[in-house]
Structures are given as structure tokens and as C-alpha cells.
N, C-alpha and C positions, 0 to 999 in steps of 0.2 A: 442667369440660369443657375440654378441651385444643386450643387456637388451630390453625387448620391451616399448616405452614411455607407457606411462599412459594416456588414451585420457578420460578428463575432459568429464564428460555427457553431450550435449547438453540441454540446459532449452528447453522447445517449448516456443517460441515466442507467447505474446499475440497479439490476433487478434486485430482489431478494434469494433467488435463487443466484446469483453469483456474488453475493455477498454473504451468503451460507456455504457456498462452496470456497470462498478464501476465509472463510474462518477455519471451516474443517479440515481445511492443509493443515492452517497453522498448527493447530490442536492433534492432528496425527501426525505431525513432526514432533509434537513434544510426548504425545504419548510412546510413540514409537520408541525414543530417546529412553525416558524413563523404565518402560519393558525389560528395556536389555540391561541398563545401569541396573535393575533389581534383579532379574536373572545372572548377573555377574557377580554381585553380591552374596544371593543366595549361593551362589555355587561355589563361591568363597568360604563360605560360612558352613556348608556341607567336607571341603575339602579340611578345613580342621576338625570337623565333628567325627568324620570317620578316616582317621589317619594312616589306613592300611585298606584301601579297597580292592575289593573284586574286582577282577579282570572285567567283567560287564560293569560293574559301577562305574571304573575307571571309562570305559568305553562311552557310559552315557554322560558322566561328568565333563569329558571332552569334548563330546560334539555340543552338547547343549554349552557350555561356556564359549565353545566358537562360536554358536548362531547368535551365541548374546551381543559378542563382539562387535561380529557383522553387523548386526543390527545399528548396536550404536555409531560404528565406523557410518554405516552407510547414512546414516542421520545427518551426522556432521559433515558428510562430504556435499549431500545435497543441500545441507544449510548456506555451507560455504560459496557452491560453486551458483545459486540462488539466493 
């Protein structure tokens, strides 16, 4: 009497649409990244240009160099912890 073979599972096949969807992580992890790295920059680059701001310059220059921060913190943390 003859053993029966062993038939390997098939994987399912990823689609295109889930292989467009893990590109587009990757690519919105890195653009994310660079957003903020150039918002951080830029706002380097303003803090020497105008070395005595306004109270409101100052106010905008603060919160936008923090969301830049954030942004990139939060890139790398989900790089990391992914």
C-alpha cells in the first residue's frame, strides 16, 4: 500500500493591492522622516536669519520646530519598535 505524499500548504499569494500597500508604508515612513528633518532645518535656518524675533515669530517658530521634532521622533520610534 502506497504512503500518501504530504502536500506542502499553499501560501495565498499576495495581491497587488497588498503589495502597493507595503510599499506605501515604507515610502510614508521615509517621507514623513524627511518632512520633519526639512522643517527642522528650515527652521534653523530662519532662527539665524532673523536673530531677534517677534513675540509671534518666536511663538510660530516654536511650535512648528516642535511638530518637526515630533514628526521625526515619531518615525523613528515606529521604525524602531517595527
Amino acid at each position: 500500500m502506497a504512503t500518501p505524499k504530504r502536500m506542502a500548504k499553499k501560501q495565498p499569494e499576495r495581491g497587488r493591492v497588498a503589495e502597493f500597500l507595503a510599499v506605501l508604508e515604507a515610502h510614508t515612513k521615509l517621507l514623513a522622516f524627511f518632512f520633519g528633518l526639512c522643517f527642522a532645518v528650515i527652521m534653523l535656518v530662519l532662527a539665524v536669519w532673523f536673530p531677534k524675533p517677534t513675540a509671534f515669530q518666536y511663538m510660530v517658530f516654536r511650535i512648528t520646530l516642535a511638530l518637526a521634532a515630533a514628526g521625526v521622533g515619531g518615525v523613528i520610534v515606529l521604525t524602531w519598535e517595527g
